[in-house]
C-alpha positions as CSV (number, residue, x, y, z in Angstrom):
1,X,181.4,233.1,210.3
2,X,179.3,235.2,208.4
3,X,181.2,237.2,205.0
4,X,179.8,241.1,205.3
5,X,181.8,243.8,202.9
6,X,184.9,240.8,201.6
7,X,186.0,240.1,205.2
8,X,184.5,237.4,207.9
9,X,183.2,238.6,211.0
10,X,183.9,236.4,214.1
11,X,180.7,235.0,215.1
12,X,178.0,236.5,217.3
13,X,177.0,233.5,219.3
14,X,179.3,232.2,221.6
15,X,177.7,228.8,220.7
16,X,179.9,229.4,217.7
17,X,183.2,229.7,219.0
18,X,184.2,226.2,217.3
19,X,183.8,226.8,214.4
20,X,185.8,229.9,214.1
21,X,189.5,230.5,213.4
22,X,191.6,229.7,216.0
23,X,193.3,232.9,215.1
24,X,190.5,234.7,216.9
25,X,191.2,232.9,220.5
26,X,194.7,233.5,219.6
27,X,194.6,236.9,219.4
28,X,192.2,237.7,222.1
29,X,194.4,235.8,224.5
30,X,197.3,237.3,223.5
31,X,196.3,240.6,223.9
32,X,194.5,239.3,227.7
33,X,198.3,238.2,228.3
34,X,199.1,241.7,227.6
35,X,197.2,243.7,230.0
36,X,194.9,241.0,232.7
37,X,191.9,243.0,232.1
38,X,187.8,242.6,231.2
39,X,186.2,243.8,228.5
40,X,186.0,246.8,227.7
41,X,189.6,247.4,228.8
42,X,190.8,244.5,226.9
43,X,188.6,245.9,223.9
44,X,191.0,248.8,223.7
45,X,194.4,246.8,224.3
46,X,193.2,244.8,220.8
47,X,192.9,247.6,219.5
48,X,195.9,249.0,220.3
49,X,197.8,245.3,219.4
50,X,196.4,245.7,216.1
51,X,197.2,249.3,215.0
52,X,200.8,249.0,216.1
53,X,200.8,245.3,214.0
54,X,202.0,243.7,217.3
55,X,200.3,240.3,217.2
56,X,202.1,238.1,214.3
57,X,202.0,241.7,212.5
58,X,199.5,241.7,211.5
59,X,196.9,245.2,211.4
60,X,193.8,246.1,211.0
61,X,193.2,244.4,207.3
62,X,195.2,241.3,208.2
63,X,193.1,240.8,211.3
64,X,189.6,241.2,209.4
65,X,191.1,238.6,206.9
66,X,191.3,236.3,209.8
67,X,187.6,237.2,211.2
68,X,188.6,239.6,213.9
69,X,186.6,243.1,213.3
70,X,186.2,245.8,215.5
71,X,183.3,247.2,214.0
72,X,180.1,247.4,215.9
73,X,178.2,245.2,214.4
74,X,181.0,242.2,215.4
75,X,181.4,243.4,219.0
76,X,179.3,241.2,220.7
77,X,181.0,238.2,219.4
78,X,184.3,240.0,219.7
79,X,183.0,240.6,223.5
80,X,182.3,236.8,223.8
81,X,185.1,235.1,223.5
82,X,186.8,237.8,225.3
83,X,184.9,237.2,227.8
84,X,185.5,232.8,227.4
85,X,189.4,233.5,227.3
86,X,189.3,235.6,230.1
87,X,186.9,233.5,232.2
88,X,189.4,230.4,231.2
89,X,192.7,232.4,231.6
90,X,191.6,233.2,235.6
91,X,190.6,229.5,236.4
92,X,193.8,229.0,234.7
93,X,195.8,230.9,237.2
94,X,193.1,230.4,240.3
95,X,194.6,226.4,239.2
96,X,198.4,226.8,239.6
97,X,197.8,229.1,242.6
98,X,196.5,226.3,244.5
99,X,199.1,223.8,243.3
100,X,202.0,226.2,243.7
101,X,201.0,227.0,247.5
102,X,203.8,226.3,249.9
103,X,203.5,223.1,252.7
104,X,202.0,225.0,255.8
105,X,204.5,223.6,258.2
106,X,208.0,221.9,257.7
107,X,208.0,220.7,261.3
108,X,207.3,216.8,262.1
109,X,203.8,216.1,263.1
110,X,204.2,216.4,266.9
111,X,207.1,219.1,267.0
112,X,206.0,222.3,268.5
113,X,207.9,225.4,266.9
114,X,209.8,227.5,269.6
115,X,208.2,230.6,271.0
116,X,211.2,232.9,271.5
117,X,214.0,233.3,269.4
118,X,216.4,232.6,272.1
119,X,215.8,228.9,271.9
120,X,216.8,229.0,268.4
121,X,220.1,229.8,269.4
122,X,223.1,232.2,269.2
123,X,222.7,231.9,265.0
124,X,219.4,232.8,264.7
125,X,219.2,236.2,266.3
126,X,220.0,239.2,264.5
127,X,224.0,239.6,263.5
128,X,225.8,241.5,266.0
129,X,228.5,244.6,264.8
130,X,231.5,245.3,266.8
131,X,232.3,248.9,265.8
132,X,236.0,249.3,264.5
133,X,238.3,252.1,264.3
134,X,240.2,252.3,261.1
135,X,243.3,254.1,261.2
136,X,244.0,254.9,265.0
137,X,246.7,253.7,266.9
């Protein structure tokens, strides 16, 4: 991280992601959590997070002190592991997606499902209402 006016600016090459605080990711994927959107959308949600103090609260200054800046000069790298977390964050999810998908069929191999909902039987068609009248005699 590179020190410019007493505060450390995350890092400009995303080649440098390692070696920075891992308050940076933190906050980045916290505020992705937030709102699920790209940059620059997710650019203003930080922004947002950090004047209202809502990650760890912690503002503006407390947020510089840990590398994250929102100055120009630090958007690229600010824009780079935005774009990392949200890259990871949607493999993430594209992941339990395809492990949480329901078994196509629940029928033994060989059963054929019925066609009609008659051969299901009396239980399975819609419930039938007998009409009462309440207080006639």
């Amino acid at each position: 991280m590179e020190t410019r006016h007493g505060y450390q600016h995350a890092a400009t090459d995303i080649g440098e992601r390692a070696t920075q605080a891992p308050a940076i990711e933190e906050f980045v994927r916290f505020c992705y959590h937030r709102r699920r959107v790209g940059w620059p959308e997710l650019y203003d949600e930080m922004c947002a997070v950090a004047a209202r103090g809502v990650f760890r609260g912690w503002g503006f200054a407390e947020l510089a002190d840990q590398g994250i800046c929102f100055t120009l000069s630090d958007l690229p790298g600010l824009a780079a592991v935005a774009a990392e977390v949200s890259r990871e964050e949607r493999d993430r999810a594209r992941r339990i997606r395809a492990t949480a998908r329901p078994a196509k069929s629940i029928a033994p191999v060989g059963a054929s499902a019925p066609s009609r909902v008659e051969e299901l039987g009396p239980a399975a068609g819609p419930a039938r209402l007998t009409p009462v009248v309440v207080g006639a005699d």
